[in-house]
C-alpha positions as CSV (number, residue, x, y, z in Angstrom):
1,X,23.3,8.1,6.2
2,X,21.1,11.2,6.4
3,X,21.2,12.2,10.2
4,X,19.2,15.6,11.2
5,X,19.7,15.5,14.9
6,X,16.4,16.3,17.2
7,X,14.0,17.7,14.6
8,X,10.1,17.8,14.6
9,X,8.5,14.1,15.2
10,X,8.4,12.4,11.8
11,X,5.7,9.5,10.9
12,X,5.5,7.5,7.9
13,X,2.8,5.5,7.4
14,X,3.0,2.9,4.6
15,X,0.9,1.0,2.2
16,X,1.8,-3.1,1.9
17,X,0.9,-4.3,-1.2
18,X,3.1,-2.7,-4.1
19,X,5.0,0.0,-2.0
20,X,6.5,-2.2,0.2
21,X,5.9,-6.0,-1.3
22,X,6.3,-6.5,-4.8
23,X,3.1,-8.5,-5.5
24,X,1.7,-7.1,-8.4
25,X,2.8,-10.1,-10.6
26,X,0.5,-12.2,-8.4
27,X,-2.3,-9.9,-8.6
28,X,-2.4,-9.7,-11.6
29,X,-2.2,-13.3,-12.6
30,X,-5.8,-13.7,-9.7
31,X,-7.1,-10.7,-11.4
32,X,-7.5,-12.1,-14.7
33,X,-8.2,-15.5,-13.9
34,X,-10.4,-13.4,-12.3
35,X,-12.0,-11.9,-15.1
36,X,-11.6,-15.3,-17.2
37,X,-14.3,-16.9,-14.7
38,X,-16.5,-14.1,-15.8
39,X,-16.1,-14.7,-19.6
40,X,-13.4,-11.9,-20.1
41,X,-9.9,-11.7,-21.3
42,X,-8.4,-8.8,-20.4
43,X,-4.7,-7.6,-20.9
44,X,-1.3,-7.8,-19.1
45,X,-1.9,-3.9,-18.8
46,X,-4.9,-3.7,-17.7
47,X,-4.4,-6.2,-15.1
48,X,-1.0,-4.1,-14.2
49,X,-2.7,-0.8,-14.8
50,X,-6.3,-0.2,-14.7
51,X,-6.7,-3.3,-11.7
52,X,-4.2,-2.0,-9.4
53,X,-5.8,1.1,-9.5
54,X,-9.4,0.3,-9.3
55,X,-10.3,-3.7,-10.1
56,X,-13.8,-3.0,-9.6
57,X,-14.0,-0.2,-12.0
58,X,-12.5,-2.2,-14.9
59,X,-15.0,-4.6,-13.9
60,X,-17.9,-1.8,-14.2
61,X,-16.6,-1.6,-17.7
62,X,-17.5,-5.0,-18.3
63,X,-20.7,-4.7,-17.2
64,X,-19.8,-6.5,-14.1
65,X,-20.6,-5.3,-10.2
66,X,-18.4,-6.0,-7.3
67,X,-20.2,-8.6,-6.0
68,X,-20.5,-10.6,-9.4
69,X,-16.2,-9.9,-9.3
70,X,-16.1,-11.4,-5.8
71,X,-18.2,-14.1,-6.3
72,X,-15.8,-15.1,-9.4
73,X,-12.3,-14.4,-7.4
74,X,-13.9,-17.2,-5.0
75,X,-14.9,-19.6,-7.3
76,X,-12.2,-19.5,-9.7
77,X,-9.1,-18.3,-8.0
78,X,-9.2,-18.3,-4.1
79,X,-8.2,-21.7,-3.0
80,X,-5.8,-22.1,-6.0
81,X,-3.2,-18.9,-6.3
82,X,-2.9,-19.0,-2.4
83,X,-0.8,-16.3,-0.2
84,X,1.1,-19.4,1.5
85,X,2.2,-20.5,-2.1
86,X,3.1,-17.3,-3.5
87,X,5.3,-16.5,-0.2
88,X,7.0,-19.9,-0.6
89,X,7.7,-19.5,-4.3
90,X,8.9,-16.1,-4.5
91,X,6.3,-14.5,-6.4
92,X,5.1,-12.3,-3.2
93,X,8.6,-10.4,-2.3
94,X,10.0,-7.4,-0.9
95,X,11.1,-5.0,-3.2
96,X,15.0,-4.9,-3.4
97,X,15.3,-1.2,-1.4
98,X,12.2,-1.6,1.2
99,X,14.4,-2.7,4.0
100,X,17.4,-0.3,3.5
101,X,14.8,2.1,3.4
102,X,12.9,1.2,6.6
103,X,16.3,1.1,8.1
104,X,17.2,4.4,7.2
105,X,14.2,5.8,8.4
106,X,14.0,4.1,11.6
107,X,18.0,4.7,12.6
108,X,16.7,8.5,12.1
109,X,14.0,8.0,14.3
110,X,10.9,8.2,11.8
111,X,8.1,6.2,13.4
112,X,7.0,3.9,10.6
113,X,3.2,2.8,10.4
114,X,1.5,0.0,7.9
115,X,-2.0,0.7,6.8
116,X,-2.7,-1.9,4.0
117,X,-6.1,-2.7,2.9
118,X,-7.1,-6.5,2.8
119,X,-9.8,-8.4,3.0
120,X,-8.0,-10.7,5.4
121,X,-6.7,-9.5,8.1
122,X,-4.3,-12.9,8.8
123,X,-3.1,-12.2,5.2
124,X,-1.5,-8.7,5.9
125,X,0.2,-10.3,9.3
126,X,1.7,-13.5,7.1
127,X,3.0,-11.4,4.6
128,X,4.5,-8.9,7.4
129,X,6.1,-12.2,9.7
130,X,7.1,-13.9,6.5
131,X,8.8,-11.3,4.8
132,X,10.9,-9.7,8.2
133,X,9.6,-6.7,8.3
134,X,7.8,-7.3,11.9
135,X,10.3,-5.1,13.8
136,X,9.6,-1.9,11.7
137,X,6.0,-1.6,12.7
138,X,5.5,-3.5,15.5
139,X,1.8,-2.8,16.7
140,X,1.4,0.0,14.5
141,X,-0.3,-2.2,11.7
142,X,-4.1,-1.1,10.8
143,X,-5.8,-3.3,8.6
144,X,-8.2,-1.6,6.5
145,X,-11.3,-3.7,5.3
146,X,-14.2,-3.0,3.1
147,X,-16.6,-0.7,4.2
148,X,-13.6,1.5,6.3
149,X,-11.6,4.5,4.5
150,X,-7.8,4.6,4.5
151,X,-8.7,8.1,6.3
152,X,-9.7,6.3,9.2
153,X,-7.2,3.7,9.5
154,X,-4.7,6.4,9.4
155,X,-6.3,7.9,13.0
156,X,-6.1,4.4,14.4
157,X,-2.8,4.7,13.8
158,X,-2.0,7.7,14.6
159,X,-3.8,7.9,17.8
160,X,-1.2,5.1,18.9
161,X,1.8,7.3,18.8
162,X,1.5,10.5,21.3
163,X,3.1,13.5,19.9
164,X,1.9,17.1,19.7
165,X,4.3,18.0,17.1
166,X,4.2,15.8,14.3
167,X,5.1,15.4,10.4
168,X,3.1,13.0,8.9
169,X,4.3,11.4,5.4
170,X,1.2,9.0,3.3
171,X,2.8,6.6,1.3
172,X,1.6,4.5,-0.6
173,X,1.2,3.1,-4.5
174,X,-2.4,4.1,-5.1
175,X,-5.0,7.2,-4.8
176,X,-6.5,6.2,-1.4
177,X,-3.0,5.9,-0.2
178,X,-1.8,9.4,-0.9
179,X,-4.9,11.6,-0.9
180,X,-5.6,10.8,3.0
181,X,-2.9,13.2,3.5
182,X,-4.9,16.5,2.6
183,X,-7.6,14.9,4.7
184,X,-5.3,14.8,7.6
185,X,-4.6,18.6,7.1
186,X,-7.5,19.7,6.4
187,X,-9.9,18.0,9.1
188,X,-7.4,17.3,11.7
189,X,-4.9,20.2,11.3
190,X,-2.2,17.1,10.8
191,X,0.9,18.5,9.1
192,X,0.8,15.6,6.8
193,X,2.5,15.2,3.3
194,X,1.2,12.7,0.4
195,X,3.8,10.5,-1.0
196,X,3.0,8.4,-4.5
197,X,5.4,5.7,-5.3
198,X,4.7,4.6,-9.1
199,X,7.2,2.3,-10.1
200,X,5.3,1.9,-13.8
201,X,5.8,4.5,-16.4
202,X,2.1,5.4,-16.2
203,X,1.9,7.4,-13.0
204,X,-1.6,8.5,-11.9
205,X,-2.5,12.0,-13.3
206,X,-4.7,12.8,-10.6
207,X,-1.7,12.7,-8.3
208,X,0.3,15.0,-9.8
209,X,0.0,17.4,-7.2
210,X,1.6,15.0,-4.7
211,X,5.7,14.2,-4.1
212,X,6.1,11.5,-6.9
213,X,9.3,8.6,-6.2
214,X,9.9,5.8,-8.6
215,X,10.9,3.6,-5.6
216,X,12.0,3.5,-2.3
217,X,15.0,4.5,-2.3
218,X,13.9,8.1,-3.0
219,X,11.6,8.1,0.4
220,X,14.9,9.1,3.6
221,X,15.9,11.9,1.5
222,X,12.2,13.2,1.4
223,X,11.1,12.2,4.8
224,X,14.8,13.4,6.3
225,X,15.3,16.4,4.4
């Protein structure tokens, strides 16, 4: 166990979906039923790939807006690949290392944050009651919806925990998870650090500037270092 003693306050704020909880096997199965009530068949990769990163561009490439991708997600795969079936069968699941992670962190004295993006809000606090992980972040949760920036969930959150001297780490599996970072620093003076976790062998190049980690068990070391 990494133990530093009284340092400068750390935060890490986390993304849900695919840095924490292994869902992507579930997305991807809605995404391209998804797609298949719009007449297209995409692949296992770009489901995986090109939809984790950005669904609605890959449906731009289709010809298809987000509201016509919505509209097709409601029709065709809502009320059938539900969150209270995929939590009861295992296909939504922690990965292996998050909670020896959060532990880690936390025992240190990190303050850990969750700023997931969802459409519903009850979703985010099922999957954070159901899968134990409800004494990591207690009321430090911001849900971000559409039409709000991770940017701004991220001050939410932070304006919960009073500090004047602060590390701040982004973590997350995506763009809009990481990049808030040099936001933070550059608008709000935040000492704040990007973190991309990319777990597939096709890492984002526009993050390459950012602390890469293949999983979680890479995060302590970085955060406690």
């Amino acid at each position: 166990m990494i133990n530093n003693g009284a340092k400068q306050k750390r935060i890490a704020i986390f993304d849900l979906d695919g840095t924490l909880v292994d869902s992507d096997k579930w997305m991807s199965r809605e995404l391209i039923e998804t797609f298949n009530g719009l007449g297209v068949s995409i692949t296992d990769e770009e489901a995986n790939i090109d939809g984790k990163r950005d669904k609605y561009a890959l449906a731009s490439r289709y010809g298809f807006n987000k509201n016509e991708l919505d509209e097709s997600y409601r029709k065709n795969v809502k009320g059938i690949y539900t969150l209270d079936k995929a939590l009861h069968s295992g296909q939504v699941t922690l990965y292996p290392e998050t909670l020896e992670a959060l532990d880690e962190l936390k025992e240190n004295g990190v303050v850990l944050g969750l700023l997931p993006r969802a459409t519903r809000e009850d979703d985010v606090f099922q999957k954070v009651k159901r899968l134990g992980l409800e004494k990591y972040f207690g009321n430090r949760i911001s849900v971000v919806s559409n039409g709000h920036t991770k940017y701004q969930g991220a001050l939410d959150l932070l304006g919960k925990v009073q500090s004047q001297d602060e590390k701040v780490y982004c973590v997350g599996d995506r763009a809009e998870d990481v990049v808030i970072a040099g936001r933070l620093k550059r608008d709000n003076r935040i000492n704040a650090e990007g973190v991309y976790v990319h777990r597939l062998n096709s890492p984002d190049e526009n993050l390459a500037g950012y602390n890469m980690v293949k999983t979680l068990d890479e995060i302590p070391e970085l955060v406690l270092g």
